[in-house]
N, C-alpha and C positions, 0 to 999 in steps of 0.2 A: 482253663480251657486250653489245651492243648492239641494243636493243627499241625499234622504232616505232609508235604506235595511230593511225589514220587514223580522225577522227570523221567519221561519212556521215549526221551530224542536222544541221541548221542552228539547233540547240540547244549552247550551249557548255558549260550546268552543268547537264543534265537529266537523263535516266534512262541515254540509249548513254555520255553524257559520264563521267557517275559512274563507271559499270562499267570502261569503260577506261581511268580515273583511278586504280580501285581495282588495276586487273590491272599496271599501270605500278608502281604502288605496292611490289607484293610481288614485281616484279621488280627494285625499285632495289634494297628492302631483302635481297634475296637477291646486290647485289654490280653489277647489273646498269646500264648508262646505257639512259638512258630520255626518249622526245620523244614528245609529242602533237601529232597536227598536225590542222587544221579545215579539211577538204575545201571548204565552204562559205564558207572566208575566200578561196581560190583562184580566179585566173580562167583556167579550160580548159572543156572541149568534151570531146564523143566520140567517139571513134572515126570518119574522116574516110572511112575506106575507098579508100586511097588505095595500098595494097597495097605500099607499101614495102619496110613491113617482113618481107615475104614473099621481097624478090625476091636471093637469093644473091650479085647482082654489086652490089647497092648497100652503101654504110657502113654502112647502119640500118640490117643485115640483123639479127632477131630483138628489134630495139627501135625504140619509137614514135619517126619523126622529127620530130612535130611540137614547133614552137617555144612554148610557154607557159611556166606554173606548173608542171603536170607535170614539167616536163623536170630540173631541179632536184632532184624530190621524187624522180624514181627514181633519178636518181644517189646520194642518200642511200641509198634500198634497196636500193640494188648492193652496199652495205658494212653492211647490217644484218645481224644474226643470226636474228632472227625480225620478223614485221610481222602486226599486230591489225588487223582491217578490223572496225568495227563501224558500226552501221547500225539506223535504226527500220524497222519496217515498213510502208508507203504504199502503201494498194491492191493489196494482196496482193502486195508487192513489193519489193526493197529501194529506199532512198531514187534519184533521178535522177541525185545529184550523185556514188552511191558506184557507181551501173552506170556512167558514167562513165567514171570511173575503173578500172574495172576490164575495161571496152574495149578501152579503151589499155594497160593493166597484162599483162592476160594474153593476150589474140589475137596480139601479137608472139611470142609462143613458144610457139603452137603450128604447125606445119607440116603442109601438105596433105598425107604420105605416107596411104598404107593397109596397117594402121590410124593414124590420125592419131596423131603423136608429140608429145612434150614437146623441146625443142632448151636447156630454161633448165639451166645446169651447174654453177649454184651450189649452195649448201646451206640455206635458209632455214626458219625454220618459221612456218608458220601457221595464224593462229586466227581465227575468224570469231566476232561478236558479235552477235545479234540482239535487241532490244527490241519489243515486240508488244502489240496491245489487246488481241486473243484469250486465254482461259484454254489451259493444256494438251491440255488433254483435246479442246477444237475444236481445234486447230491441226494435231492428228493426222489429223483428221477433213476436211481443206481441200486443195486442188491447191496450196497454199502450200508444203507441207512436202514435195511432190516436187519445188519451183522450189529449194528452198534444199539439199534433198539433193541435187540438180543443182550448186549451185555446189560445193557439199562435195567432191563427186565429179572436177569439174574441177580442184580446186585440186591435188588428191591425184595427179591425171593428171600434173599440171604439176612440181608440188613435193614430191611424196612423201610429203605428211604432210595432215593438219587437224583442229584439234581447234575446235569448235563450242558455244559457250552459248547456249543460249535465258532470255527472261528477259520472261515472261507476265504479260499481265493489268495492264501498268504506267498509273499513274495519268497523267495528261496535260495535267495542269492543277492549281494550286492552287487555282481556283476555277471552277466549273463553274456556278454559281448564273445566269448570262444566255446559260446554252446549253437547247436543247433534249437532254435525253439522259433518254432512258428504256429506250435497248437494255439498258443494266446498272443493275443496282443500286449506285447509289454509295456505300451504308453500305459493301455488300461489296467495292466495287473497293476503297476505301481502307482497309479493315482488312487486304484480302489486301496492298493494297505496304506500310503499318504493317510484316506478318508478313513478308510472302516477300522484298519488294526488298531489308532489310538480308542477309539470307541468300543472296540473288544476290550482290550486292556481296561478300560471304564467298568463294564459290565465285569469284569473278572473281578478288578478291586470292590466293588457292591456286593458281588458272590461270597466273598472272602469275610465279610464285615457281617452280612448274614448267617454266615456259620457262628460267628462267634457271637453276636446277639442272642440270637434264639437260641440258647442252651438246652 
């Protein structure tokens, strides 16, 4: 069983990092090999639109041909068993460097038929990880949580499967004392990750244990 986590923060030991640190975790100890990789230490681009990967007579028919960092990183996920995409939230949005990434990741496999098909023939599973300032109860509440049921939806088009953590309200700083912040109350922002982040972290290493179980 072989597990990859693609971190989409430019953060190496923060809230997305932990989480995927934790979820690798409980997939080693369930038997599993396990790699982290930092999107942000990578030098690639998005998506060039350069239609290649569309056109049946070329080689790079249903994979990106561009020559980078990517190029490498998915030949690794060619031979994965499951791949962790996690990612903070930036402007309602996932990070720059994980859309990216996931440009050139998924647009190769999809094809213009109607209705539009999946063409990828492997077997992979995926989990998407999201890290967020929002409490729950807003996020339900935002055109956010139809972008991200969006990619849910895509992935599941693609790959058959997706399983999803959310992980609210996370603190963002050890010290906040020479910022302006008065949208939250920061007694409460840090007593909720105090409480809730180690119990995300919980549910991540479960996550993690689950992939490599159920084979």
């Amino acid at each position: 069983m072989n597990v990859i986590a693609l971190n989409g923060s430019p953060r190496k030991n923060w809230n997305t990092a932990k989480l995927l640190e934790n979820a690798l975790k409980g997939a080693k100890e369930s038997g599993a090999h396990t790699e982290l990789i930092h999107l942000y230490s990578l030098n690639f681009k998005g998506c060039k639109s350069c239609l290649t990967c569309k056109r049946t007579t070329s080689k790079n028919y249903g994979k990106c041909c561009i020559d980078d960092d990517l190029k490498p990183l998915f030949e690794k996920i060619e031979k994965a068993d499951a791949l962790i995409l996690g990612s903070p939230i930036y402007f309602r949005n996932i990070s720059g460097e994980m859309m990216s990434f996931m440009e050139r990741f998924l647009f190769p496999k999809i094809i213009y038929s109607n209705p539009m098909e999946s063409i990828f023939k492997g077997n992979l599973k995926m989990v998407t990880i999201y890290t967020m300032n929002v409490k729950g109860e807003l996020f339900n509440q935002l055109p956010l949580k139809n972008h991200l049921d969006g990619i849910h939806h895509t992935l599941k088009k693609i790959f058959g499967n997706n399983e999803t953590l959310h992980s609210f309200f996370t603190y963002q700083t050890d010290n906040y004392a020479d910022m302006e912040y008065t949208y939250f109350d920061l007694k409460d922002k840090k007593e909720y990750h105090e409480k809730i982040f180690p119990l995300d972290c919980q549910r991540a290493y479960q996550l993690g244990q689950r992939i490599a179980v159920n084979k």
